[in-house]
C-alpha positions in Angstrom: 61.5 -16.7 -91.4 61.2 -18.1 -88.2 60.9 -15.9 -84.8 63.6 -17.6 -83.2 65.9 -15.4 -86.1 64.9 -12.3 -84.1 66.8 -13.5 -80.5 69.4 -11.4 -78.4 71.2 -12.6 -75.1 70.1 -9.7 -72.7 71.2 -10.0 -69.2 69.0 -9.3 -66.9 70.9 -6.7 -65.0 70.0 -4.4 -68.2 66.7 -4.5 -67.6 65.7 -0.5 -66.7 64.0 -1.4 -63.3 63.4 2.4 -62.5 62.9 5.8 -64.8 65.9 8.2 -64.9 65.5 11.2 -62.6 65.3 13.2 -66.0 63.6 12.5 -68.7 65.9 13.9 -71.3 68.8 12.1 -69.4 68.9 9.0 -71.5 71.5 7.5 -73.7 70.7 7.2 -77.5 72.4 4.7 -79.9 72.2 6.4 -83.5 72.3 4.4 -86.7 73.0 4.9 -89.9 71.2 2.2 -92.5 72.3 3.6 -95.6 76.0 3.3 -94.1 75.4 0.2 -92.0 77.2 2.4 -89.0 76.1 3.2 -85.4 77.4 6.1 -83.1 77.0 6.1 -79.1 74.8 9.9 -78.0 72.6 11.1 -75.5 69.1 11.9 -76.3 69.3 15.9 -75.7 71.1 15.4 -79.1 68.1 14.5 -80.7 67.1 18.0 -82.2 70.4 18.1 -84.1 69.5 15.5 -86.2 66.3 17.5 -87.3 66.0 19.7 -90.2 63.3 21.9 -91.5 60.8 21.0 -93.0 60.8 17.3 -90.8 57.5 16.3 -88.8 57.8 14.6 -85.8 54.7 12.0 -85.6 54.2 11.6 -81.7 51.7 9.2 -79.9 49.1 11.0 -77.7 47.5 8.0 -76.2 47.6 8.0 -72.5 47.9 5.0 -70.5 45.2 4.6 -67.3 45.2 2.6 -64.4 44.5 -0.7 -66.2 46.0 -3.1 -63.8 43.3 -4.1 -61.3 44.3 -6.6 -58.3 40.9 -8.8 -56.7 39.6 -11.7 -55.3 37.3 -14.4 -56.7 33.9 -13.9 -55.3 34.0 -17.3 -53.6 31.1 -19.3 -54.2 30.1 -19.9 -58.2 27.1 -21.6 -59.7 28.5 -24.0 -62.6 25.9 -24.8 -65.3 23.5 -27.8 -65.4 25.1 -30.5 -67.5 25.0 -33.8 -68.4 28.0 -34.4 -66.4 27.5 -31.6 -64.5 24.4 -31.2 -62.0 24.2 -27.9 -61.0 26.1 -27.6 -57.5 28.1 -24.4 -55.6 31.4 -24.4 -55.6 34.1 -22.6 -53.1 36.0 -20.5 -54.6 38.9 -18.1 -53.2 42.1 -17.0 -53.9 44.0 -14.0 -56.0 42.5 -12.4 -59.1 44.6 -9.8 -61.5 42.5 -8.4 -64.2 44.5 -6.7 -66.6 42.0 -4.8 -68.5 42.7 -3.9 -72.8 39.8 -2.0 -74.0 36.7 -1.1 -73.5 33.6 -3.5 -75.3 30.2 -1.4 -75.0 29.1 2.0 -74.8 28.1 2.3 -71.8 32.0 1.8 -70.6 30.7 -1.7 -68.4 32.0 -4.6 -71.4 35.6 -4.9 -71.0 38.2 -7.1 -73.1 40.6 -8.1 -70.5 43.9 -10.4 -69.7 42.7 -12.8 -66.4 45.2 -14.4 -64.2 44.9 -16.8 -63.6 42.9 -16.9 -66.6 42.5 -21.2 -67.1 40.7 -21.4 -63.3 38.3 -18.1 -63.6 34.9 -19.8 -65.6 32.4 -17.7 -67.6 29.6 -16.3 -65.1 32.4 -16.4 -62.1 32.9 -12.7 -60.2 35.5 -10.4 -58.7 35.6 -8.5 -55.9 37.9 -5.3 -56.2 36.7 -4.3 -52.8 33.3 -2.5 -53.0 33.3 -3.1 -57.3 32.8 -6.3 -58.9 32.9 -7.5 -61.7 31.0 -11.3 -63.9 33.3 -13.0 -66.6 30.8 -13.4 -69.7 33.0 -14.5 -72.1 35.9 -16.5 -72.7 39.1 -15.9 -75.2 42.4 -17.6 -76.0 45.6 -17.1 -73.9 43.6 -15.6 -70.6 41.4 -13.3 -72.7 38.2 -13.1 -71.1 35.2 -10.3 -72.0 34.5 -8.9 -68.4 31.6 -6.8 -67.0 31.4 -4.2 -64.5 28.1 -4.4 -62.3 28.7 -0.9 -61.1 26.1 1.9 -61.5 28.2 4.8 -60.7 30.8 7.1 -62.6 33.2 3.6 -63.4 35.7 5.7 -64.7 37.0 7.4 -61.6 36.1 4.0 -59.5 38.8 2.6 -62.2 41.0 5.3 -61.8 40.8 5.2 -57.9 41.7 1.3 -57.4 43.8 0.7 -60.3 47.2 0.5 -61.0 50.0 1.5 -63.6 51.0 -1.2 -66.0 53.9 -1.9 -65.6 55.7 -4.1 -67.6 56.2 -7.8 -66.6 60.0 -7.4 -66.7 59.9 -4.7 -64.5 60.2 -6.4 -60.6 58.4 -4.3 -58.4 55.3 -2.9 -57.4 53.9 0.2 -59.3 54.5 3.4 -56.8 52.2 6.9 -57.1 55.5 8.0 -59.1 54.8 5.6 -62.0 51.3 7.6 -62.5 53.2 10.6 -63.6 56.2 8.7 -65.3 55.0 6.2 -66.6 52.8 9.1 -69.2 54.7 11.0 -71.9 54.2 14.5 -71.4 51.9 15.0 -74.3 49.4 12.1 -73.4 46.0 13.8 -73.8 43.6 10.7 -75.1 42.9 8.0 -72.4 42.9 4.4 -72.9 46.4 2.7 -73.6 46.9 -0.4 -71.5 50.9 0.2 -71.7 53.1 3.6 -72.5 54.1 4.5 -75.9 57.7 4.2 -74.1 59.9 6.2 -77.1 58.1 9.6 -76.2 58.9 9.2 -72.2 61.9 10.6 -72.9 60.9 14.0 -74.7 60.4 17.1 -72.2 58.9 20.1 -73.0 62.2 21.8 -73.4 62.7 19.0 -76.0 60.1 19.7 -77.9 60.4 23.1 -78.4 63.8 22.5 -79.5 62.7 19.9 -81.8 60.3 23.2 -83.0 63.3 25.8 -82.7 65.4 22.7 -85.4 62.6 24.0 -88.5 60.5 20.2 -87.6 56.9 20.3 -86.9 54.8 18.2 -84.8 51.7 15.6 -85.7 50.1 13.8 -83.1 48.7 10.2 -84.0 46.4 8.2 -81.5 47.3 4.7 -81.0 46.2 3.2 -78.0 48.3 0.6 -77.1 46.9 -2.7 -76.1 47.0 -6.4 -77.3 48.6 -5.9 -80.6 52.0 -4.3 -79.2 52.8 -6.0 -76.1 51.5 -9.8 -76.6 53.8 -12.7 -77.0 53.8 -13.9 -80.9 51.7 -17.6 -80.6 53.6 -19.1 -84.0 57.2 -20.4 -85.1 57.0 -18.9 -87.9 56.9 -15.3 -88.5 54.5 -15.2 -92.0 52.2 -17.1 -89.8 51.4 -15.4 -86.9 48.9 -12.4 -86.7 48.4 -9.8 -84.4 45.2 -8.1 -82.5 44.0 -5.2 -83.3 44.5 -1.8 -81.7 42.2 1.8 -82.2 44.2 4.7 -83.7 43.2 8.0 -85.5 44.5 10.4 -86.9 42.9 13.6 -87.3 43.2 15.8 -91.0 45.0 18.5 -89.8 47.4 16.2 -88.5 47.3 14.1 -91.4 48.0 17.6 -93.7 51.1 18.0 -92.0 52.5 14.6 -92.3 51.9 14.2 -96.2 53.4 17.4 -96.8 56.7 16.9 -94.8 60.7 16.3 -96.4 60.6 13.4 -93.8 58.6 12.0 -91.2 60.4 10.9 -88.2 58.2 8.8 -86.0 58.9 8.7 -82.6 57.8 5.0 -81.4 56.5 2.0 -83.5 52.9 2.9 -82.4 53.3 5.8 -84.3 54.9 3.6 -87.4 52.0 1.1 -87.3 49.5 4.2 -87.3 51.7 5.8 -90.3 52.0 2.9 -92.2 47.9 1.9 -91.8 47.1 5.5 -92.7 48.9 5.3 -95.6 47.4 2.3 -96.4 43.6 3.5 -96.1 43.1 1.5 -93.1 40.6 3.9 -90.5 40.1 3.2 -86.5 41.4 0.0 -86.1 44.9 -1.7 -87.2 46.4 -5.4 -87.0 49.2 -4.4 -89.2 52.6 -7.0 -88.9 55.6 -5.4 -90.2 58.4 -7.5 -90.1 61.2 -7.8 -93.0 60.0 -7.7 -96.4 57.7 -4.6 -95.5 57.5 -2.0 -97.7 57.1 1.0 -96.0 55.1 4.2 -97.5 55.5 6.9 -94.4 58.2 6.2 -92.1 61.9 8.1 -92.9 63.6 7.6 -89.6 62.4 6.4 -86.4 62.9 6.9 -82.6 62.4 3.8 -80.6 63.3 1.6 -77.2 65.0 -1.6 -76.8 62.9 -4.3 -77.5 62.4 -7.8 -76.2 63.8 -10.4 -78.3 61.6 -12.6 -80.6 58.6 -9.7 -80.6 56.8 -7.8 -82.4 58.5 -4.6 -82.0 61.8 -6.1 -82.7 61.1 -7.2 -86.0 59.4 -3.5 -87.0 62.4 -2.4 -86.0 64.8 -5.2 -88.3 62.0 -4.1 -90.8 63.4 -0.8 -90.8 66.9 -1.0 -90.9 67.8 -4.7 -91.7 67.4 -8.0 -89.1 72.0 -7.8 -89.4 72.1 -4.4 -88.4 69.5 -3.6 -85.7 71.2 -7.4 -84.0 74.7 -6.3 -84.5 73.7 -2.6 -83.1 72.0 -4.7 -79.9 74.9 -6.5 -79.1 76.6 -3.5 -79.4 74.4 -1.5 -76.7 74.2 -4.8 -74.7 77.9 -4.6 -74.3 78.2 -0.7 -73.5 75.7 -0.7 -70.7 72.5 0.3 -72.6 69.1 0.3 -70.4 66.9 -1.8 -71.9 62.9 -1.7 -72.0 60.0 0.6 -71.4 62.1 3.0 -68.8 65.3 2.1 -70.4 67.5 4.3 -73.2 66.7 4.4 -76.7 67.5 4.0 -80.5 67.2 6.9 -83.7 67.3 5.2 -87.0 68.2 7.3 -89.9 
């Protein structure tokens, strides 16, 4: 298959540039595999289509600040080399560190996307006001290992400068707003670099009357970095590979998924965590599932819109067939649909 068979026209008017004013307030576009049919709804009908003895798997990764805007330090010593005498270079300009996950104990060793990532050389530094930080390691695509010279609590430093991540697609600065909105309202465990965006529509009220339905609820951990939100770097789609991402999920959690009539997971993080479980896979995942996957754990699934040619897409044409989930795009392309991380969503049943 090649990833150019997994392409939509979206315009870009569709693009959700701002969250709803209630959560709950979202459209949902229901469809039907077995019957190859969809039906327009609104999310608030989501708990009808519950039944007892369901479990809803939900994603309690929280997303933090992860977005950091700097400067380079300006002056950089390049390495002796045979070409290269050791001289000091000027260097200035914009710096946006985009950090993924955390590299050493200590909380000070980051994996991190550098822009721009081709100019910034190993042993160069940033200045996010009083914090800095040294590049000690380069990757592909403007990965780059970075480390905090910072000795004290980094954490709330991060939390203090940084800001939301907020999607490419999404044209504007991140506003104090996006802190709260930009978190599903059962985030507990911190460190996703972008929202698990299929539970930002649940609300309390939701949940219990996903509860009051007969369903239980299971909470995975996914924290969502590389592997989700990257670009896919091959033509063809049995070719590429994806990064892997931390998730957990604990045995109690686990009990109740295994024993349920049908597992309903709300978000392909909570798919890919699922379907790795199952699998025996333990902390860390790179799982691809694209059509031709078998699954073992997922019976219906609550998701977003998702770019064309990604990832998430082809989970999704996974699930319910690459003709269906295309035809049921064009469908909510046409009827007005919000698309994206603050957009409406999708249940496949």
């Amino acid at each position: 298959m090649h990833v150019s068979e997994f392409d939509y026209q979206l315009p870009e008017s569709s693009i959700a540039q701002e969250p709803l004013a209630d959560r709950a307030g979202s459209r949902m576009l229901v469809v039907h595999r077995d019957e190859k049919r969809w039906e327009d709804r609104a999310f608030r009908d989501f708990p009808t289509y519950l039944h007892p003895g369901d479990c809803l798997a939900l994603n309690d990764s929280r997303v933090f600040p992860a977005r950091l805007l700097g400067r380079r330090a300006g002056v950089h010593s390049l390495p002796v080399g045979k070409h290269n005498p050791k001289r000091r270079e000027n260097l200035s300009g914009e710096v946006e560190v985009f950090l993924l996950r955390a590299m050493s104990e200590d909380g000070k060793t980051w994996s991190a996307l550098v822009h721009p990532g081709r100019k910034m050389r190993t042993g160069e530094r940033i200045r996010f006001g009083d914090l800095e930080a040294e590049i000690v390691a380069r990757g592909a695509f403007g990965e780059r290992t970075v480390r905090f010279l910072f000795d004290g609590d980094l954490d709330a430093k991060l939390t203090a400068i940084g800001h939301m991540p907020l999607p490419p697609y999404i044209k504007r600065p991140d506003s104090p707003a996006d802190r709260e909105r930009y978190q599903t309202v059962f985030a507990r465990e911190p460190g996703s670099a972008a929202a698990p965006t299929a539970g930002l529509h649940f609300t309390p009220e939701t949940l219990d009357a996903c509860r009051a339905a007969g369903a239980d609820i299971a909470y995975v951990t996914l924290h969502v970095g590389l592997g989700t939100f990257q670009p896919l770097h091959a033509d063809v789609v049995e070719e590429a590979t994806l990064h892997t991402e931390q998730f957990a999920i604990a045995e109690e959690n686990m009990a109740k998924l295994r024993s349920a009539r049908r597992r309903v997971c709300v978000g392909t993080t909570s798919v890919r965590s699922l379907e790795s479980a199952w699998r025996g896979q333990h902390q860390e995942t790179g799982i691809f599932i694209y059509p031709g996957f078998a699954f073992q754990a997922t019976d219906a699934l609550l998701t977003n819109f998702h770019l064309p040619q990604s990832s998430l897409l082809m989970l999704v044409c996974a699930f319910a067939g690459r003709d269906l989930v295309l035809a049921a795009y064009r469908h909510a392309v046409d009827s007005g649909y919000r698309f994206y991380s603050y957009g409406d969503c999708m249940l496949i049943v």
